[in-house]
C-alpha atoms as an extended CHARMM CRD file, in Angstrom:
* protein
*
       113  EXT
         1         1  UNK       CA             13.2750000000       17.1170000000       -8.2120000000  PROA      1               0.0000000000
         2         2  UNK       CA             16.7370000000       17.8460000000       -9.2340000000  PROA      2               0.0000000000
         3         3  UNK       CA             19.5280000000       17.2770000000       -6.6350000000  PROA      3               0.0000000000
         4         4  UNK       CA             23.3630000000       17.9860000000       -6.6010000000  PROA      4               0.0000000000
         5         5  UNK       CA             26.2300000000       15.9620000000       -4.9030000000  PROA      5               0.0000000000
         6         6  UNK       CA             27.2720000000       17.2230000000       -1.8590000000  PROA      6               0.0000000000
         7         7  UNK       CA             29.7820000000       15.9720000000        0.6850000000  PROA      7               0.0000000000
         8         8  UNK       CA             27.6750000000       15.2940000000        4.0700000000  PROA      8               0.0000000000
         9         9  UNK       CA             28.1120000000       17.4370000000        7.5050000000  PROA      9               0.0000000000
        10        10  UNK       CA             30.7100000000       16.0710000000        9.2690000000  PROA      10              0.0000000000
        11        11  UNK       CA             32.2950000000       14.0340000000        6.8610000000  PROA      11              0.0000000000
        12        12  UNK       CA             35.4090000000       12.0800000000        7.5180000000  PROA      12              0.0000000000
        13        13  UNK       CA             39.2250000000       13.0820000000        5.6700000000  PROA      13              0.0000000000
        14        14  UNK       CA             38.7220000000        9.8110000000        4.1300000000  PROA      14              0.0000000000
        15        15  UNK       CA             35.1710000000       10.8590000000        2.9030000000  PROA      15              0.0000000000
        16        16  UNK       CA             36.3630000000       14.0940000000        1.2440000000  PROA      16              0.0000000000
        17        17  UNK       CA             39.4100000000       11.5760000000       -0.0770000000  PROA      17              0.0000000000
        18        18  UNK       CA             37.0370000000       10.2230000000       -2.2840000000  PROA      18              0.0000000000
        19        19  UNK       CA             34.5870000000       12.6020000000       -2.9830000000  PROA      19              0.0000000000
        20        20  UNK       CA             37.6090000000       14.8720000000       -4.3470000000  PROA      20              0.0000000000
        21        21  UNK       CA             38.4440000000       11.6240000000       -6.4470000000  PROA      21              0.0000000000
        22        22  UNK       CA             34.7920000000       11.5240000000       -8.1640000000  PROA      22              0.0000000000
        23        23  UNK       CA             33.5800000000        8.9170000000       -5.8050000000  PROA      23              0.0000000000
        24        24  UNK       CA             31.4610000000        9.3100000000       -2.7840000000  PROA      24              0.0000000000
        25        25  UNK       CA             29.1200000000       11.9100000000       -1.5340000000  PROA      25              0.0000000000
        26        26  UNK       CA             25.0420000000       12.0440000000       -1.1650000000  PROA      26              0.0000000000
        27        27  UNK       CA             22.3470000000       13.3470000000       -3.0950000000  PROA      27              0.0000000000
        28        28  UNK       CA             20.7920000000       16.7910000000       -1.9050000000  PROA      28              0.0000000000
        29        29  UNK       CA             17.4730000000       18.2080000000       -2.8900000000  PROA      29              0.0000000000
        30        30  UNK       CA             18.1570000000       20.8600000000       -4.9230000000  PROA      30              0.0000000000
        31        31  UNK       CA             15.2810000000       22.5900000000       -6.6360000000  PROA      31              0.0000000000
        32        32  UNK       CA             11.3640000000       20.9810000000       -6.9400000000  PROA      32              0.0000000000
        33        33  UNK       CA              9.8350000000       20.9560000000      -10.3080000000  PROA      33              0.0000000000
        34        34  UNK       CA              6.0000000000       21.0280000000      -10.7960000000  PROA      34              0.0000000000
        35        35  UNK       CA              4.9110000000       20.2530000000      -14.5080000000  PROA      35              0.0000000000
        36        36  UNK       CA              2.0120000000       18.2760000000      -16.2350000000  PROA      36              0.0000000000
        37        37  UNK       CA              3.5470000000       16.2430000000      -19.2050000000  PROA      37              0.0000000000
        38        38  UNK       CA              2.1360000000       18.4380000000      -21.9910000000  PROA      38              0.0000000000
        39        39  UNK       CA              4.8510000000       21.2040000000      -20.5620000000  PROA      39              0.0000000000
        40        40  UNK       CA              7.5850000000       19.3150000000      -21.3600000000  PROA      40              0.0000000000
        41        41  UNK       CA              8.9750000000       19.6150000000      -24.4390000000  PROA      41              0.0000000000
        42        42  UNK       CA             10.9100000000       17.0460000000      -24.6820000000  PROA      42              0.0000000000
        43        43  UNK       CA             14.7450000000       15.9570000000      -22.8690000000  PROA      43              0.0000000000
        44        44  UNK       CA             16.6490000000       18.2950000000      -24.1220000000  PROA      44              0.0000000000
        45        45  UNK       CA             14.7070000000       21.2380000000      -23.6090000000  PROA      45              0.0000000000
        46        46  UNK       CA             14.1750000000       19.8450000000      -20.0960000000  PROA      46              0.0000000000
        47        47  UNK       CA             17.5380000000       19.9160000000      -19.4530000000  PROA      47              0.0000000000
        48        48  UNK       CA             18.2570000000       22.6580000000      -21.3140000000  PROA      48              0.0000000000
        49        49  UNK       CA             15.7070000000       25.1930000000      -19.0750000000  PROA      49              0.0000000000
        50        50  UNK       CA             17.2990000000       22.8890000000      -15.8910000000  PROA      50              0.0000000000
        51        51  UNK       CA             20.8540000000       23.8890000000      -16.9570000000  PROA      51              0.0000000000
        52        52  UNK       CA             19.9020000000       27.6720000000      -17.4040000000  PROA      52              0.0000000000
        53        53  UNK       CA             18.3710000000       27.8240000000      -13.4320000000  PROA      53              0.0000000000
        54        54  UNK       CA             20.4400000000       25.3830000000      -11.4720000000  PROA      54              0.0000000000
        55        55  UNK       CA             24.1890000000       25.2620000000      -10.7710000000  PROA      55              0.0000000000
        56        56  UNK       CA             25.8250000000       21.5660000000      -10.5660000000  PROA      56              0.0000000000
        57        57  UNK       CA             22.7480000000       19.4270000000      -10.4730000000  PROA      57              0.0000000000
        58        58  UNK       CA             23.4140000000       15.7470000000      -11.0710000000  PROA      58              0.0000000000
        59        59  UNK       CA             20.4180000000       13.7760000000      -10.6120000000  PROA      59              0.0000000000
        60        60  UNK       CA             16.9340000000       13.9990000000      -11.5080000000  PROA      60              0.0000000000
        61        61  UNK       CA             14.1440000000       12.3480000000       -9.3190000000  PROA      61              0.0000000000
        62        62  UNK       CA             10.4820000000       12.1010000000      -11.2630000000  PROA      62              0.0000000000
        63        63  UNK       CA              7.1730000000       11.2600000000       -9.7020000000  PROA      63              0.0000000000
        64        64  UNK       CA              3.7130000000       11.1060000000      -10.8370000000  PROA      64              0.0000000000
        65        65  UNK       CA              0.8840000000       11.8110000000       -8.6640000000  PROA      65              0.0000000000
        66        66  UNK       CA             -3.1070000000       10.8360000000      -10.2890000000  PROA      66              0.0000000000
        67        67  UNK       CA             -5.9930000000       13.4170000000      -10.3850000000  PROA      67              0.0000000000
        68        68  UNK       CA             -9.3770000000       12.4150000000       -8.8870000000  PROA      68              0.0000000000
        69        69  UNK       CA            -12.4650000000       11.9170000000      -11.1720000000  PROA      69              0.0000000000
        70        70  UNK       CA            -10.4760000000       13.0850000000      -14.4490000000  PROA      70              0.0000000000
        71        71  UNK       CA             -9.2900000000       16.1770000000      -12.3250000000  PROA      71              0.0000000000
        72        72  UNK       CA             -5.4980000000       17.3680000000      -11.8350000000  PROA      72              0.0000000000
        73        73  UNK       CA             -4.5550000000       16.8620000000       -8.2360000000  PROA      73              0.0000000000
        74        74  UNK       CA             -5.3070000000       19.9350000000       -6.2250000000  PROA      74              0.0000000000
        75        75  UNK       CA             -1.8660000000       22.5370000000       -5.4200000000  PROA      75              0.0000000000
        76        76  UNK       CA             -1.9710000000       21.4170000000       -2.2110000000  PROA      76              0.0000000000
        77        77  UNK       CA             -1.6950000000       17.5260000000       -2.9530000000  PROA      77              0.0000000000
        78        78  UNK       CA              1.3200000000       18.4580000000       -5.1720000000  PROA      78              0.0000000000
        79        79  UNK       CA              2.8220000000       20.6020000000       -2.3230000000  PROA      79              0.0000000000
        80        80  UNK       CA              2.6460000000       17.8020000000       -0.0310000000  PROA      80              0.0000000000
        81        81  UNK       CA              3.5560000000       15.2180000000       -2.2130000000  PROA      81              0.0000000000
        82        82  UNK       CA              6.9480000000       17.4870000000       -3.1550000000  PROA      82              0.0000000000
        83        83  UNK       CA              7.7570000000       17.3690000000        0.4430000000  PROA      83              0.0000000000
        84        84  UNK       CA              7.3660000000       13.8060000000        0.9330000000  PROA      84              0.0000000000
        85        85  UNK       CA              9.6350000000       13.5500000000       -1.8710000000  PROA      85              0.0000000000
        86        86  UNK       CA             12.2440000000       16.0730000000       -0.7140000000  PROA      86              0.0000000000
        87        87  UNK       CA             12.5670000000       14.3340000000        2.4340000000  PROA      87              0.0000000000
        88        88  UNK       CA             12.4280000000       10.8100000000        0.9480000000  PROA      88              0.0000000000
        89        89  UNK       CA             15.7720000000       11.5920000000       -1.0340000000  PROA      89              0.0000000000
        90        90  UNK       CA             17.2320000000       13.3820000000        2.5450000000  PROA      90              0.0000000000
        91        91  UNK       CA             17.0120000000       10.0120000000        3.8910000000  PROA      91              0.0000000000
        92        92  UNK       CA             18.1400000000        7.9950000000        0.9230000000  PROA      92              0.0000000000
        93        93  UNK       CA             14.4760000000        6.3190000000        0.1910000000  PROA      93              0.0000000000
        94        94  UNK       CA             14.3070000000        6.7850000000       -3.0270000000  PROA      94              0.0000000000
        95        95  UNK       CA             13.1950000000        3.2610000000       -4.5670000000  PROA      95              0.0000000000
        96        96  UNK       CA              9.4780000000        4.4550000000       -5.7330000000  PROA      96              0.0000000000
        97        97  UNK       CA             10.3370000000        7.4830000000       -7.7230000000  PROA      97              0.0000000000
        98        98  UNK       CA             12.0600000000        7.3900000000      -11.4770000000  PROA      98              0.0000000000
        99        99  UNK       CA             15.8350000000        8.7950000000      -11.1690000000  PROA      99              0.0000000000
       100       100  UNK       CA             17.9680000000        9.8180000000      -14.4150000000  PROA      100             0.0000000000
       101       101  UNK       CA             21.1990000000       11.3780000000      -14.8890000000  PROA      101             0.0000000000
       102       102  UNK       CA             22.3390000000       14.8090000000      -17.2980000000  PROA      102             0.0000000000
       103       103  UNK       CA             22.0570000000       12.5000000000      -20.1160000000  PROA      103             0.0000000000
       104       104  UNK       CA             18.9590000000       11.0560000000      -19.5590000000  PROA      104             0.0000000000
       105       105  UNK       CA             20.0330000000        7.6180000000      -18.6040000000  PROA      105             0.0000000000
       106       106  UNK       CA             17.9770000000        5.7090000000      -15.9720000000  PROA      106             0.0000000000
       107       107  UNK       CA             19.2860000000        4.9890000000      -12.6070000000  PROA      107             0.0000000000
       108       108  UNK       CA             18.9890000000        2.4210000000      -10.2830000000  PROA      108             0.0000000000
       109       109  UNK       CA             20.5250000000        2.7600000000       -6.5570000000  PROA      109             0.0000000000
       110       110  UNK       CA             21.0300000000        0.2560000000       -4.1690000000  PROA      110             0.0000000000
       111       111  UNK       CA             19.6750000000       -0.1800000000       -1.0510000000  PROA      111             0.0000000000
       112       112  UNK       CA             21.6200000000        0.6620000000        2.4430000000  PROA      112             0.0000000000
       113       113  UNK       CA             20.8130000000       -1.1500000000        5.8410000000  PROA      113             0.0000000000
């Protein structure tokens, strides 16, 4: 899933303070992207097909979800398991999935309470 950085609703002045300065913001879903490993053809081209259909993204969220008895998971499971995902990053849980930036580097947030 590739998200952008957005201010939130009802930010404060101080919030768009820093977001203006590079700093701040949250991570919004952006677009959802459904490929087997075998389609990717490497980073670059990744980011290069990324780059030519989404404006501004930032942050890329990967997930992998098993097949049953050697099978690929049905549509359905990898609908549903896109949604739990979109709404995961919504709320800021995004500790189980894999999260990289345009260059490829890993990421690792820390957690809010």
């Amino acid at each position: 899933m590739f998200t952008r950085n957005e201010l939130p609703e009802g930010h404060t002045p101080e919030q768009a303070e820093h977001y203006k300065a590079g700093q701040g913001g949250h991570l919004a879903p952006v677009v959802c992207v459904d490929k087997v490993p075998h389609e990717i053809g490497g980073f670059s081209a990744f980011v290069e097909e990324a780059d030519g259909n989404i404006d501004d993204w930032a942050v890329f969220f990967v997930a992998a979800l098993p097949g049953v008895a050697n099978r690929e998971p049905t549509p359905l499971a990898v609908e549903e398991a896109l949604d739990r995902m979109v709404e995961s990053v919504r709320i800021g849980q995004v500790g189980t999935y894999l999260a990289f930036d345009r260059s490829g580097a890993p990421l690792q947030f820390a957690s809010v309470n």
